[in-house]
DOTI-221909 format. One record per residue (C-alpha): residue in three letters; y, x, z. Coordinates in steps of 0.5 Angstrom, whole numbers, plus 500, padded with zeros to 3 digits. Example, Ala and Ser with C-alpha at 12.3 -4.5 7.8 and 13.67 -1.06 7.14 Angstrom:
BEGIN
Ala491525516/Ser498527514/
//
This chain:
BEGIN
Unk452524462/Unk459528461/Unk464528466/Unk470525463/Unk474525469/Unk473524477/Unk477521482/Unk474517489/Unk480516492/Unk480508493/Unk474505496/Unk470501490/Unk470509487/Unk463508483/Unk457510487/Unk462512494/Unk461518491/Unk466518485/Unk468515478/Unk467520473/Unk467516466/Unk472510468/Unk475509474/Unk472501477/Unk480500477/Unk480500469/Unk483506468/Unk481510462/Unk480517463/Unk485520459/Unk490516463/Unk487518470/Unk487526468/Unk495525466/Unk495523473/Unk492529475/Unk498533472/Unk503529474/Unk500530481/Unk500538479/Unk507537477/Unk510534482/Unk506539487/Unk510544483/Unk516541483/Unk515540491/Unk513548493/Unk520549489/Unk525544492/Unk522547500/Unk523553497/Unk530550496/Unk530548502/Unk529554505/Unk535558502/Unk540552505/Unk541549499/Unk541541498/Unk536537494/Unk540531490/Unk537524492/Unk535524485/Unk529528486/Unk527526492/Unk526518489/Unk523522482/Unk518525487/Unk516519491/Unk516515483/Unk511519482/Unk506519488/Unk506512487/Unk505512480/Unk498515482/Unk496510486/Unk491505484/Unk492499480/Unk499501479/Unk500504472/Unk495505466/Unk500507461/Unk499514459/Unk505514455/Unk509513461/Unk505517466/Unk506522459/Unk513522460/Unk514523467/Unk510529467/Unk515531461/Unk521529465/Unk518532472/Unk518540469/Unk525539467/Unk528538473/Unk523543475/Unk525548470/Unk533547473/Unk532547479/Unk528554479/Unk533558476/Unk537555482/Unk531560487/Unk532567490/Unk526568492/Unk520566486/Unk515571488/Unk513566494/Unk511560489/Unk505558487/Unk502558479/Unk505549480/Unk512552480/Unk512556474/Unk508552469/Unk511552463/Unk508546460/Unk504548455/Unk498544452/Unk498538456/Unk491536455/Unk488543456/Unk491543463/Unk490537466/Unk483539465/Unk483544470/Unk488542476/Unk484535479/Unk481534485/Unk475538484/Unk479544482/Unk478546489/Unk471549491/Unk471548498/Unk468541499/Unk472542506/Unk478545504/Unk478539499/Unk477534502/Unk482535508/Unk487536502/Unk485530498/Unk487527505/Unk493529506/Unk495527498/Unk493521499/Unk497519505/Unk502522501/Unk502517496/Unk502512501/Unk507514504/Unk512516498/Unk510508496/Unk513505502/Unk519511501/Unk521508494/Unk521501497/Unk526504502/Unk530507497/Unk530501493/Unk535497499/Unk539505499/Unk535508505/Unk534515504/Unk530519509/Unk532526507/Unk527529514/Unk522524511/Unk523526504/Unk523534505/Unk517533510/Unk513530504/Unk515535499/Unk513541504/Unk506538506/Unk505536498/Unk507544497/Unk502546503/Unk496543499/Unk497548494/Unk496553500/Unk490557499/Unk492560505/Unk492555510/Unk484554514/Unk481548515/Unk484547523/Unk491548519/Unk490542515/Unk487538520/Unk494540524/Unk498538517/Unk493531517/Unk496529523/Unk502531521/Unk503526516/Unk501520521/Unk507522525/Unk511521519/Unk508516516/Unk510512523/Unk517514521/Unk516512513/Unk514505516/Unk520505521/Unk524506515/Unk521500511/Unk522495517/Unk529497519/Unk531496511/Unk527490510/Unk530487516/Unk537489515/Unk538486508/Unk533481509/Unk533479517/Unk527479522/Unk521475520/Unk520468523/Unk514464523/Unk514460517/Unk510455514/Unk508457506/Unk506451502/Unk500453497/Unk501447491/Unk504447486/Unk512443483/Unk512441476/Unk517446474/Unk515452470/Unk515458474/Unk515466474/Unk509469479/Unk511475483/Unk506479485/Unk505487488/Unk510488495/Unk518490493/Unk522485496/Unk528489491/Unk525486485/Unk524479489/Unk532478491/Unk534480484/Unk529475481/Unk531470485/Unk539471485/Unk538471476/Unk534465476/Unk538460481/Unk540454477/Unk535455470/Unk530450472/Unk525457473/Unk521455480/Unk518463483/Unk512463487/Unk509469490/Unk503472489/Unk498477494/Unk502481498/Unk509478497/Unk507472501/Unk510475507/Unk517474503/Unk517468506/Unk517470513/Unk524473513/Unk531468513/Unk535471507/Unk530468502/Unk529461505/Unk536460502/Unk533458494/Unk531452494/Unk527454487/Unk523460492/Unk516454491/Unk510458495/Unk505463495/Unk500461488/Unk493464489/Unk489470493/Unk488476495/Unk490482488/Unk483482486/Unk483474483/Unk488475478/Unk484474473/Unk483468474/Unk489465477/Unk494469472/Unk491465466/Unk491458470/Unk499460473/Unk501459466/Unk508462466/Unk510469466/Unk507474472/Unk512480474/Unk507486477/Unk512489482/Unk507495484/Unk501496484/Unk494491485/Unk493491477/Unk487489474/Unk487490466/Unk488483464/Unk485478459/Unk488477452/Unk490469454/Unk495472459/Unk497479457/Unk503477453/Unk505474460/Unk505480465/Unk511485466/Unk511490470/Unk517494474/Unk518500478/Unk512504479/Unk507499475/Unk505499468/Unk500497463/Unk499500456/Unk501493452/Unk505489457/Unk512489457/Unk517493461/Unk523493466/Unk527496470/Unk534500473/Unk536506476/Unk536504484/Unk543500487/Unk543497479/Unk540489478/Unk534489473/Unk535484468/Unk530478468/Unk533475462/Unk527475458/Unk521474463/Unk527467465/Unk527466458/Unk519466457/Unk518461464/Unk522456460/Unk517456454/Unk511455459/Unk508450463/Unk509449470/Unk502452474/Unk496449475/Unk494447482/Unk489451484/Unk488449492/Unk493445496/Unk496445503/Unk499451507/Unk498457511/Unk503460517/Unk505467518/Unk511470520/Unk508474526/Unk512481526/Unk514484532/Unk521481534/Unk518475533/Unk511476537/Unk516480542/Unk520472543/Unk514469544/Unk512475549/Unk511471555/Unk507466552/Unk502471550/Unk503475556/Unk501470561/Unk495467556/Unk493474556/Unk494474564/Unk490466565/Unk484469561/Unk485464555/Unk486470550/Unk480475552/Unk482480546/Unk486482540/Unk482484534/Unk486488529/Unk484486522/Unk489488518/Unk488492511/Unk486490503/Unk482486500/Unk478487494/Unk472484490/Unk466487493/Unk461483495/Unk459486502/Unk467484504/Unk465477506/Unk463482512/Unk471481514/Unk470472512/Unk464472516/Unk466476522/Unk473471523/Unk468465523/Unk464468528/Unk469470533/Unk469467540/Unk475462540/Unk478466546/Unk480472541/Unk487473536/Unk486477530/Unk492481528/Unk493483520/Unk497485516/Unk496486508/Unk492482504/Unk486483508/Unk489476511/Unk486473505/Unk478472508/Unk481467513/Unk487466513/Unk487459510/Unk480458515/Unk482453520/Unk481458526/Unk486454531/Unk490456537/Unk490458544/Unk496454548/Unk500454541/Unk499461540/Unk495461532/Unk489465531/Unk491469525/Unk498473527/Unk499475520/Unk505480521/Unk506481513/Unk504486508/Unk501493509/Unk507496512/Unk508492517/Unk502495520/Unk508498523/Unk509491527/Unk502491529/Unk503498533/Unk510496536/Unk506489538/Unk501494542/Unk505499545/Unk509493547/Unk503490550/Unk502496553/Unk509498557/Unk508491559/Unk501492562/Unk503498565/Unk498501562/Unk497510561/Unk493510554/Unk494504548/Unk486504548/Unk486501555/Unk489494551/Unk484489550/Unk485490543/Unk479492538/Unk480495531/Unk476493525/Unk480494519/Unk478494511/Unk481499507/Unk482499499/Unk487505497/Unk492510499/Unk498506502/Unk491504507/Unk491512509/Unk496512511/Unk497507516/Unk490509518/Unk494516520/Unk499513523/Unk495509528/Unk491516529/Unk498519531/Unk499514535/Unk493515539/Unk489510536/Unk482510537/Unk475507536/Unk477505528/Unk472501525/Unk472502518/Unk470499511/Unk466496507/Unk465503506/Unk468510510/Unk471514505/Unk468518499/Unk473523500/Unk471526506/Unk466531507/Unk461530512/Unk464535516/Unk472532516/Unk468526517/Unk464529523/Unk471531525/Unk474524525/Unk468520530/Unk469526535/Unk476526536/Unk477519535/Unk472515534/Unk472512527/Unk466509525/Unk464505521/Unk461498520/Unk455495521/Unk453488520/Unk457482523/Unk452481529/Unk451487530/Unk458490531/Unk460483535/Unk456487541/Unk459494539/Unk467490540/Unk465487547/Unk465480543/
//
């Protein structure tokens, strides 16, 4: 069969090895060689701003937000539109071209700087993943990229509440360059690997500072699940921006707004307990849209990524914004400090029924690190008595695949003496199971959405300062952890920069790691896979 495209950088990439013909995502295969240029083009556009940088000039913050858009465009699920993904490359090699008139010293720049843009189609075959031979070298540099991508989502999300990071931005342009870098040996790219954790710590720390600052620290909160009577807008992907402005725009117009996947955790924080029409979470993990899309009834605003292609019943219903998009779907947004205009997806939830009730009751979170610091004492001494033996961390993503049960199964059979700690839309396997408490304290701490893994590490390192203890890994804590697409990597850096070890990870390791960076992983930290949930329970010590 003709390759038509490769791509294996999420977990469900066909035969763990590589998507070829179509993505398992949906995407089509022009779209995914498009994205293969936008990334090339936004290498380019990098090696020329650290180039800039390097001759003490500045880069506009415009610049440093049209890179991290793009990055983010790339990630899976978020946009299938070639004709935008199309336009993004054109307007990428513009501000490209401008700013390299501004470069003294050009003979130091790699061929992704000076492309000049002709014929498309043609280069876009030649500049993807399998461009580099080396399957080590590759393999590091996909990583590398990768993080990056998860990194620049969380970055645009900072940016959207007017938080930029110009030591962030300007590592990541560098570190985007240093993939194009023939010169740089497989323990230089390993040193660089490390090095993304490092910032993807800072990224995330950014994230939070920005999100609590405009929104305040989460608390722990009481999510209701049914439905009201009132016809409703659904928010799915994870920009709290967007979330605010919808809420702000339909105040007062009869328009309920639910949340949906990774925008659950909106309900944590205080500033948006004070719409009354903000009605619950509807649904489930990304993977379920299908399905619940078409039973909400009214409009659906994909913020982000988490699109699966949707069926024609509720296509004219999904919008999307910011980085998201679907060929077909209609599209909105706003340059950033400027309000989006929801007038039209207002308009439409009027015309439709109110959302059909799928399940009813509801689910507590709101577990991010100053709460769990407010209640410190309490864990401390539970932790000091015996009465909570170890924290498992099970944060991560959630997806379709039938071997994720694994994480379902693995919560049911956890010893009634253990906390599991989460974050992200890995949650949605047992977060609505009836695992109780201990002396008060739930079983499931559920600190937000995949960034607020952050919380997660912070909440560690706490545990440890007030334990007295020399290395993290000494903490009752385990890990086992799933994983679906970029914003997971770079969690998973994070954690190794931080000295995080003996990660288990699945349902799957990565199809992007050589068996040599894999080795490199299990010698140096320990990673592993998983096993079955017998099994692994005695590996865990549980």
């Amino acid at each position: 069969m003709e390759q038509k495209m490769f791509c294996y950088q999420c977990q469900e990439t066909a035969g763990c090895k590589g998507c070829t013909a179509c993505g398992v995502c949906g995407k089509q295969p022009e779209v995914a060689v498009m994205q293969d240029l936008l990334v090339y083009v936004t290498k380019g556009l990098s090696a020329v701003t650290t180039q800039l940088r390097a001759e003490g000039k500045t880069v506009d913050k415009t610049v440093n937000h049209l890179i991290s858009v793009n990055l983010f465009i790339t990630i899976t699920n978020a946009n299938f539109d070639l004709d935008s993904i199309t336009t993004k490359v054109t307007e990428t090699l513009a501000v490209k071209e401008e700013l390299l008139g501004q470069v003294q010293n050009k003979e130091s720049l790699p061929e992704a700087a000076l492309w000049n843009g002709s014929d498309y189609t043609e280069k876009a075959k030649t500049v993807g993943v399998l461009a580099t031979e080396n399957e080590d070298i590759r393999s590091l540099r996909e990583l590398i990229t990768y993080g990056l991508k998860g990194l620049a989502a969380y970055t645009k999300h900072a940016n959207a509440l007017l938080n930029d990071d110009e030591e962030l931005d300007a590592f990541l342009q560098s570190a985007l360059a240093k993939t194009l870098d023939d010169s740089l040996s497989v323990d230089d790219l390993v040193a660089l690997t490390l090095e993304v954790g490092k910032y993807g710590v800072q990224g995330m720390a950014d994230l939070d500072a920005a999100n609590t600052t405009a929104y305040g620290n989460p608390e722990i909160t009481t999510v209701d699940i049914g439905v009201r009577k009132n016809p409703a807008i659904l928010i799915s992907g994870h920009d709290l921006k967007d979330l605010e402005m919808l809420l702000e725009q339909t105040k007062d117009t009869g328009v309920d707004v639910y949340t949906h996947s990774e925008m659950l955790p909106a309900h944590y924080y205080p500033f948006f307990k004070k719409y009354p029409h903000f009605a619950g979470n509807y649904g489930n993990a990304w993977w379920k849209q299908k399905e619940e899309f078409e039973s909400f009834n009214g409009p659906v605003l994909m913020t982000t990524n988490c699109i699966v292609p949707p069926k024609d019943s509720y296509k004219d219903r999904l919008w999307t914004t910011g980085a998201a998009g679907y060929p077909g779907c209609k599209h909105i947004d706003a340059p950033y400090g400027e309000a989006k205009d929801f007038s039209a997806i207002i308009e439409q939830a009027k015309k439709c029924p109110p959302p059909t009730e799928i399940e009813t009751g509801s689910i507590i979170g709101g577990f991010a690190h100053e709460q769990v610091f407010a209640l410190a004492d309490t864990v401390v001494e539970a932790v000091k008595s015996g009465a909570i033996r170890k924290f498992v961390v099970m944060a991560g993503c959630d997806g379709r695949a039938k071997s994720r049960s694994y994480y379902q199964e693995f919560a049911e059979k956890l010893p009634k003496d253990t906390v599991i700690l989460t974050a992200g839309c890995a949650k949605y396997k047992y977060n609505k199971l009836d695992l109780g408490d201990i002396g008060g304290i739930p079983r499931v701490l559920d600190a937000g959405q995949c960034n607020d893994s952050y919380s997660l590490a912070l909440i560690a390192l706490k545990l440890k300062e007030v334990f007295g203890l020399n290395d993290v890994n000494d903490l009752p804590i385990v890990y086992n952890i799933s994983w679906y697409e970029q914003k997971a990597v770079i969690v998973l850096l994070a954690l190794l920069y931080l000295g995080v070890k003996n990660i288990h990870l699945g349902p799957t390791l990565p199809a992007f790691l050589s068996p040599n960076m894999a080795k490199v992983l299990v010698d140096s930290f320990g990673i592993a896979g998983i096993t079955n949930v017998d099994d692994d329970m005695r590996i865990f010590g549980l």
